[in-house]
GUZARO-980809 format. One record per residue (C-alpha): residue number from 1; residue in three letters; x, y, z. Coordinates in nm, 3 decimals. Example, Ala and Ser with C-alpha at 12.3 -4.5 7.8 and 13.67 -1.06 7.14 Angstrom:
BEGIN
   pos   code        c1        c2        c3
     1    Ala     1.230    -0.450     0.780
     2    Ser     1.367    -0.106     0.714
END
This chain:
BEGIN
   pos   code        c1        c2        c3
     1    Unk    -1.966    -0.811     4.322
     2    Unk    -1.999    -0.425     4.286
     3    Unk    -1.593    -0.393     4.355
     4    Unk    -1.543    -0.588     4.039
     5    Unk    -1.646    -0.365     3.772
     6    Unk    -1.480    -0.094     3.968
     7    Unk    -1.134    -0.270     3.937
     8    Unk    -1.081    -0.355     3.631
     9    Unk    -1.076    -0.019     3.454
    10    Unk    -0.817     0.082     3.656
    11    Unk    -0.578    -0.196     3.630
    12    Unk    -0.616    -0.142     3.246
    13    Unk    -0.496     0.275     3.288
    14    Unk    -0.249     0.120     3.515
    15    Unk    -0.096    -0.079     3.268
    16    Unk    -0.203     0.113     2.940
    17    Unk    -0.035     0.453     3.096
    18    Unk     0.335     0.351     3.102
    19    Unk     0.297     0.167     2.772
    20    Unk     0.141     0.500     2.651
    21    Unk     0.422     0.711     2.788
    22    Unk     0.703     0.463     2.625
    23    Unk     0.554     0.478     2.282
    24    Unk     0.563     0.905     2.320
    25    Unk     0.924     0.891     2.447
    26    Unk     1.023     0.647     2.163
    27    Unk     0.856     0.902     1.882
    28    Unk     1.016     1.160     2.062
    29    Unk     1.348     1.017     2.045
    30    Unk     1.327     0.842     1.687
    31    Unk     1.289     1.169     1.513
    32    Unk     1.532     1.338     1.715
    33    Unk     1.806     1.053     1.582
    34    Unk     1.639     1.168     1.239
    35    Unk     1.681     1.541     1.276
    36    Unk     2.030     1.496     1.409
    37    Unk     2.131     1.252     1.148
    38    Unk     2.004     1.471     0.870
    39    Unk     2.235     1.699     0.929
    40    Unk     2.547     1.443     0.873
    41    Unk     2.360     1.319     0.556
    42    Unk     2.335     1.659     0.412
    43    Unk     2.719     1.677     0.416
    44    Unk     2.801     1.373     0.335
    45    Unk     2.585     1.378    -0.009
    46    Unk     2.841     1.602    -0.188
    47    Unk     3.074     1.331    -0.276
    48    Unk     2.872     1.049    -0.325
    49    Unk     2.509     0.920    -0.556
    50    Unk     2.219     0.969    -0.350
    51    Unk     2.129     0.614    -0.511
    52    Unk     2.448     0.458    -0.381
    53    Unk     2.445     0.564    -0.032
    54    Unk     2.108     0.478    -0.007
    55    Unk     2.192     0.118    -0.108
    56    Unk     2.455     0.094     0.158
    57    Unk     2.256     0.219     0.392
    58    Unk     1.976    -0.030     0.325
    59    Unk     2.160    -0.336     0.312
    60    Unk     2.376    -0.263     0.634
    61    Unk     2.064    -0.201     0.782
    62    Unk     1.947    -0.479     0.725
    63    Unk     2.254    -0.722     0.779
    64    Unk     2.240    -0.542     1.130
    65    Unk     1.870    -0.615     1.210
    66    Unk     1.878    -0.933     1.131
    67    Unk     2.223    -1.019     1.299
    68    Unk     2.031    -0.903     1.649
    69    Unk     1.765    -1.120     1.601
    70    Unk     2.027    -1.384     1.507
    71    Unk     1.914    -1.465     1.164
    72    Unk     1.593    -1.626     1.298
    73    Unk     1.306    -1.555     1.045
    74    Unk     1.061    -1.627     1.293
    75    Unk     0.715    -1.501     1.138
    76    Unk     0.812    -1.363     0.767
    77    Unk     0.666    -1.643     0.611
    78    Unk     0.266    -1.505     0.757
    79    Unk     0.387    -1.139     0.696
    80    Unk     0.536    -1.146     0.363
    81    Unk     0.284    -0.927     0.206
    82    Unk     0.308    -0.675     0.502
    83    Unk     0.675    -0.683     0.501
    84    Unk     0.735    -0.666     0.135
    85    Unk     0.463    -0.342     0.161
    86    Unk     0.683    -0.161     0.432
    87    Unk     1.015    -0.292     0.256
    88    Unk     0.875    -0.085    -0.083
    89    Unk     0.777     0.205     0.193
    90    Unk     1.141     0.219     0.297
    91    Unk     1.260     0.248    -0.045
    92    Unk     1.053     0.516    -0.148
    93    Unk     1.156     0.729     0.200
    94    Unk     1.502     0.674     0.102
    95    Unk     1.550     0.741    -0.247
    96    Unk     1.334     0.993    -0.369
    97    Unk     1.429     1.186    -0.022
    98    Unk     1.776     1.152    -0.112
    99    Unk     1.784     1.246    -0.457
   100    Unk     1.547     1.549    -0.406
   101    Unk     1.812     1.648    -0.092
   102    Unk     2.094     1.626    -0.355
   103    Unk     1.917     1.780    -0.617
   104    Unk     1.808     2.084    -0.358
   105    Unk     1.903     2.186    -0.042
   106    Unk     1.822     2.115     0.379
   107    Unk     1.619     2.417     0.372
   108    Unk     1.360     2.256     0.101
   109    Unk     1.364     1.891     0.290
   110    Unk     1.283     2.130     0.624
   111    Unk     0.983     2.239     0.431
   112    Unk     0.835     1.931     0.338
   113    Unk     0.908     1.732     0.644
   114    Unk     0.635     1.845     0.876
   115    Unk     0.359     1.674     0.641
   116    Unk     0.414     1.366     0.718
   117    Unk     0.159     1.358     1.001
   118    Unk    -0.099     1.534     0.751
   119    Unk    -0.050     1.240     0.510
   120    Unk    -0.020     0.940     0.797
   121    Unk    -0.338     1.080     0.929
   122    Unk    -0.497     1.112     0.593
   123    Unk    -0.416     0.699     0.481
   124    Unk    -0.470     0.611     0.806
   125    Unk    -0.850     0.762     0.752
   126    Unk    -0.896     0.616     0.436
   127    Unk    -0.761     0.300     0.512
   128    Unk    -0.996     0.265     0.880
   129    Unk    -0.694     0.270     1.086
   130    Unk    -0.799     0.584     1.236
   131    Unk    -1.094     0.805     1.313
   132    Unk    -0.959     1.221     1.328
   133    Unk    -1.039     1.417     1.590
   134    Unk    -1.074     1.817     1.577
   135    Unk    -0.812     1.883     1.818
   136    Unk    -0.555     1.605     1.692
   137    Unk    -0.612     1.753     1.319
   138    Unk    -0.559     2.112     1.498
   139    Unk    -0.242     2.020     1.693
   140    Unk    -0.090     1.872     1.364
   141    Unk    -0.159     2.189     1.155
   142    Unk    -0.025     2.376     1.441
   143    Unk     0.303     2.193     1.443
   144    Unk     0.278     2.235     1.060
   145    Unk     0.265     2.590     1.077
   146    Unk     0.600     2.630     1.327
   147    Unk     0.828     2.397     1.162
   148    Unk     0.706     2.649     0.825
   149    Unk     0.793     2.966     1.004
   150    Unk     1.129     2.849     1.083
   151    Unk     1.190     2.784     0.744
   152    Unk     0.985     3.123     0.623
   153    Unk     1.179     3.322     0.911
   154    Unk     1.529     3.299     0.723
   155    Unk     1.661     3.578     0.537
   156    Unk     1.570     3.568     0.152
   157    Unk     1.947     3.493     0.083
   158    Unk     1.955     3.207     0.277
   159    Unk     1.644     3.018     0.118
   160    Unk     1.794     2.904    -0.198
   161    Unk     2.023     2.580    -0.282
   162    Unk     2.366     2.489    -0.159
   163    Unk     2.477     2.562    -0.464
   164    Unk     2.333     2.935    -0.510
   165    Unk     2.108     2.902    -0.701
   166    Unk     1.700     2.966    -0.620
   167    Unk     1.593     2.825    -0.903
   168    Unk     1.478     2.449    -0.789
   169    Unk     1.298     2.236    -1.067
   170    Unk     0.957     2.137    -0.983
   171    Unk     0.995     1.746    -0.965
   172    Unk     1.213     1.801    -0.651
   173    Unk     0.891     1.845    -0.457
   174    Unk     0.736     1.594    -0.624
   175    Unk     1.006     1.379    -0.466
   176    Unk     0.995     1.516    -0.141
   177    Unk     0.642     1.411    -0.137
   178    Unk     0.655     1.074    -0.245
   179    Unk     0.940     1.035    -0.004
   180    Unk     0.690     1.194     0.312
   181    Unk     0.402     0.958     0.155
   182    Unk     0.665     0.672     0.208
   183    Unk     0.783     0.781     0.525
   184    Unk     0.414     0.767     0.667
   185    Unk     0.325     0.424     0.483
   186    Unk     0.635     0.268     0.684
   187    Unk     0.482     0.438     1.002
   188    Unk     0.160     0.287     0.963
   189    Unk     0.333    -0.085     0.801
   190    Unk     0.530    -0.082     1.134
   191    Unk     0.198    -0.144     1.327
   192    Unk     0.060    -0.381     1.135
   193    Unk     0.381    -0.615     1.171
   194    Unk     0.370    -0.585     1.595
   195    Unk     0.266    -0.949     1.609
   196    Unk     0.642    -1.007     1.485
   197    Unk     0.976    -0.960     1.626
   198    Unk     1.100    -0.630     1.589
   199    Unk     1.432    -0.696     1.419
   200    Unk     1.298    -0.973     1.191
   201    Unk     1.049    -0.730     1.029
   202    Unk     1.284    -0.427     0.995
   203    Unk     1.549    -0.668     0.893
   204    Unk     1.399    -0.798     0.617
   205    Unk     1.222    -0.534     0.541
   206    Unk     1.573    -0.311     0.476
   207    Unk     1.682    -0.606     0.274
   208    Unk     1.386    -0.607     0.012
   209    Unk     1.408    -0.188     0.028
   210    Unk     1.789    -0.303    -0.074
   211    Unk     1.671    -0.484    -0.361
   212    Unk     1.451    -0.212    -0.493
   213    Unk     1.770     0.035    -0.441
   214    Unk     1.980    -0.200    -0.633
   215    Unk     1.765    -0.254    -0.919
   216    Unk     1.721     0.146    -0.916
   217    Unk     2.074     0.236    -0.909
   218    Unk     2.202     0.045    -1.216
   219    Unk     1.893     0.174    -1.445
   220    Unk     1.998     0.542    -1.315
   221    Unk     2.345     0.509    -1.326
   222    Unk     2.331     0.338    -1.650
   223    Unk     2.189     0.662    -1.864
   224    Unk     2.419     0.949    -1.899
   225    Unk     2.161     1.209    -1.798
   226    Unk     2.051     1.087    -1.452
   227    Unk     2.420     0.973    -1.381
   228    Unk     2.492     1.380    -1.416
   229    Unk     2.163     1.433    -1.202
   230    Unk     2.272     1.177    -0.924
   231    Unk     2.611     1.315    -0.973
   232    Unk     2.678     1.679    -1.106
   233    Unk     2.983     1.733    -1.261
   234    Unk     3.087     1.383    -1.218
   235    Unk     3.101     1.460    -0.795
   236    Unk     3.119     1.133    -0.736
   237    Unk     3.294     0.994    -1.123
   238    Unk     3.073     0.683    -1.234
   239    Unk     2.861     0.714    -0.961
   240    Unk     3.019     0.411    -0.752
   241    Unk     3.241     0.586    -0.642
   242    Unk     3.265     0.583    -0.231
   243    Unk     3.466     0.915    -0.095
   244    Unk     3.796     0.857     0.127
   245    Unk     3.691     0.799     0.491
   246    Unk     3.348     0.798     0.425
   247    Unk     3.281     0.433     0.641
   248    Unk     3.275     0.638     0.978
   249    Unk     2.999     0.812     0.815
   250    Unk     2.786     0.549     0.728
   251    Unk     2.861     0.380     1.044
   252    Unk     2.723     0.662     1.170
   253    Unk     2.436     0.699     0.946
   254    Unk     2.332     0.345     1.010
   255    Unk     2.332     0.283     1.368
   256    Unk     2.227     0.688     1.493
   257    Unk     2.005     0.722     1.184
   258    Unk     1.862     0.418     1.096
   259    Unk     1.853     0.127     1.297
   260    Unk     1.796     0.318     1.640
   261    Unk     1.522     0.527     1.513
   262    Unk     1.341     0.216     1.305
   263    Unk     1.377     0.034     1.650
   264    Unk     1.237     0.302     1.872
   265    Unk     0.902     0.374     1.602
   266    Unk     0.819    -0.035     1.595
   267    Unk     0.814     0.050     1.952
   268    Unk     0.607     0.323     1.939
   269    Unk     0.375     0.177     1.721
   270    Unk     0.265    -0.081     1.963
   271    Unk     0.166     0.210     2.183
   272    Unk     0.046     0.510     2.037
   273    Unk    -0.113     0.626     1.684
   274    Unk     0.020     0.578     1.392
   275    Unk    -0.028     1.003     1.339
   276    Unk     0.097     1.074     1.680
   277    Unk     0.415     0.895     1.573
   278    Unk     0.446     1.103     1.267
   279    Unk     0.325     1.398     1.492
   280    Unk     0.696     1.414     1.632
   281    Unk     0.865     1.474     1.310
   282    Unk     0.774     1.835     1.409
   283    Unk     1.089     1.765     1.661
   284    Unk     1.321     1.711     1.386
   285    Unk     1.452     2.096     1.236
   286    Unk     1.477     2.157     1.627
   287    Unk     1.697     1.888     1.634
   288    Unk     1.863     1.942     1.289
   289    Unk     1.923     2.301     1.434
   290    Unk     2.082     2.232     1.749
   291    Unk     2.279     2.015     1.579
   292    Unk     2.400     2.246     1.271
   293    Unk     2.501     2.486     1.577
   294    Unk     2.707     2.221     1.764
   295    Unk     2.831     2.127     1.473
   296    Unk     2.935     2.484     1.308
   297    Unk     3.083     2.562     1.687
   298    Unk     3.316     2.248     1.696
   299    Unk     3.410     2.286     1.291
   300    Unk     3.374     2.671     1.185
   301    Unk     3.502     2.587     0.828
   302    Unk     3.194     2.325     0.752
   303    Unk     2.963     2.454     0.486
   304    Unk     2.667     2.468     0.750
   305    Unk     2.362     2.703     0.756
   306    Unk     2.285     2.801     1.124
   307    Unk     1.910     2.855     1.234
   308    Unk     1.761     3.237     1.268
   309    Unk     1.695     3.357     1.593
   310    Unk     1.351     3.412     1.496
   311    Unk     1.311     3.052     1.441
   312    Unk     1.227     3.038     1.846
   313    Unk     0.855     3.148     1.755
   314    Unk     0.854     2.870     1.528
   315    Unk     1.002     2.613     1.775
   316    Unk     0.768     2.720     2.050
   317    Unk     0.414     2.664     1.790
   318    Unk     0.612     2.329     1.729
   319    Unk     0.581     2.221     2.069
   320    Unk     0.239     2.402     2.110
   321    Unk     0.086     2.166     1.862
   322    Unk     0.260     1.850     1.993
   323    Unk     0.082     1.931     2.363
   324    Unk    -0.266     1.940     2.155
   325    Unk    -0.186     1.585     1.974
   326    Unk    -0.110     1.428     2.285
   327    Unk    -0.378     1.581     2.509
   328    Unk    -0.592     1.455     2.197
   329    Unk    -0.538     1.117     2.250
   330    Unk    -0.656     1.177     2.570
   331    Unk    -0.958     1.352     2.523
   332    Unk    -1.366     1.234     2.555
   333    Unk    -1.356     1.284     2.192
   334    Unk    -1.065     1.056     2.069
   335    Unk    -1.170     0.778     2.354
   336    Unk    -1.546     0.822     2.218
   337    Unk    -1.416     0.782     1.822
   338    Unk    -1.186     0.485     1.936
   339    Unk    -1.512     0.287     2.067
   340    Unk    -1.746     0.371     1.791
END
């Protein structure tokens, strides 16, 4: 009788362990299909509406979710609300991030990025998902402050917009916010639809993003102003207009950017935190970095900016904060919140 109270705890670390080490490696990896990705959407915005890429994105997205799970729409009846919430999550991480990327620069979206864990912890408080704990609050800040000195560490004349100019109008942020706010709502919508197949909820979820996108880009593209904001000096002519070639990049964008990385966080999210998933955005200038290199080695002439050496401090305080979120989780503390 005494063995039996022995056992059991450790056939649950047995089993919670690898599930626990699967849901870091699949936050790990989802934001480093982001960061790489990022860079191929920042080049491939020149020529086309943010609104209309976005739209394509969504719907092939979706079409390619859904085709997986073989158009079975097992469960979306008893998640509708849930799915319809994380579906109006999507759109507002698509959109306003890629308007405010046209409308600015890779540098600005590298600034913003890293908040997403402040604001996934902060709903995820409010809303009782999740109790903070001082050193998962101090690895996230951490992180914070490295992916900021990487942007801080660049010369002056390389923190301005791709088109020269410094001058960046105040909304921009305001979108880059909303679109971090809607990037850490789908985190957090992703574990509340676990008790349904993956691709059925990020499936349909795409599709009713796609709606919202659709409905979007016709008001926006209808009024002569926003059509020049979407597309300055008529870069992409009445704003449906789909560059020459540009299927191998959505192809691209789709399966490395989307659809992999929405996979591998609805994994996550049956495993870890909702913040430790957003914790690993920290991974994603790293990965945007490495990339622009690659990428500037194998095409000099692309209109790339390549990371600052001193950008390694920044990398290594990245890292230094994700060690302190996961040892969090861990911790007396976060197993002591977790019970009470």
């Amino acid at each position: 009788m005494a063995s039996g109270p022995e056992s059991t705890p450790k056939l649950v670390t047995r089993e919670a362990v690898p599930g626990k080490i699967k849901g870091h490696l699949a936050a790990f990896a989802a934001n480093s299909c982001f960061g790489m990705g990022s860079v191929i959407v920042g080049l491939a915005l020149g020529n086309i509406s943010p609104m209309l890429f976005s739209t394509l994105r969504s719907g092939l997205t979706g079409f390619v979710f859904l085709l997986l799970s073989g158009f079975h729409l097992k469960g979306v009846s008893k998640g509708l609300v849930r799915i319809l919430g994380l579906g109006m999550a999507m759109f507002c991480a698509q959109a306003f991030y890629t308007i405010a990327l046209k409308s600015s620069s890779a540098v600005m979206a590298a600034i913003w990025q890293p908040t997403q864990p402040i604001f996934t912890l902060v709903i995820a408080t409010a809303l009782g998902m999740e109790k903070p704990s001082s050193m998962k609050v101090l690895g996230i800040l951490i992180a914070f402050a490295g992916c900021a000195y990487i942007v801080i560490a660049k010369p002056k004349s390389e923190i301005s917009s791709d088109n020269g100019s410094p001058d960046i109008p105040w909304w921009v942020n305001l979108l880059f916010i909303i679109a971090c706010i809607g990037s850490s709502c789908m985190t957090l919508s992703m574990k509340s639809l676990t008790n349904i197949p993956t691709f059925v909820a990020n499936g349909t979820a795409a599709w009713v993003c796609c709606g919202f996108l659709v409905a979007t880009t016709l008001t926006l593209h209808s009024y002569p102003d926003t059509h020049q904001l979407l597309c300055p000096g008529n870069s992409c002519g009445n704003g449906w207009k789909i560059p020459d070639g540009f299927a191998y990049v959505l192809a691209f964008v789709v399966i490395v950017m989307t659809v992999t990385p929405y996979y591998l966080n609805s994994i996550a999210a049956k495993h870890i935190d909702g913040s430790l998933i957003s914790a690993y955005t920290a991974v994603q200038p790293v990965i945007a970095a490495l990339t622009s290199v690659a990428v500037k080695t194998l095409y000099p002439d692309t209109n790339l900016e390549l990371p600052h050496v001193s950008a390694l401090f920044g990398v290594g305080g990245i890292f230094l904060g994700l060690a302190i979120v996961v040892s969090a989780a861990k911790s007396p503390e976060s197993q002591r919140l977790k019970q009470d």
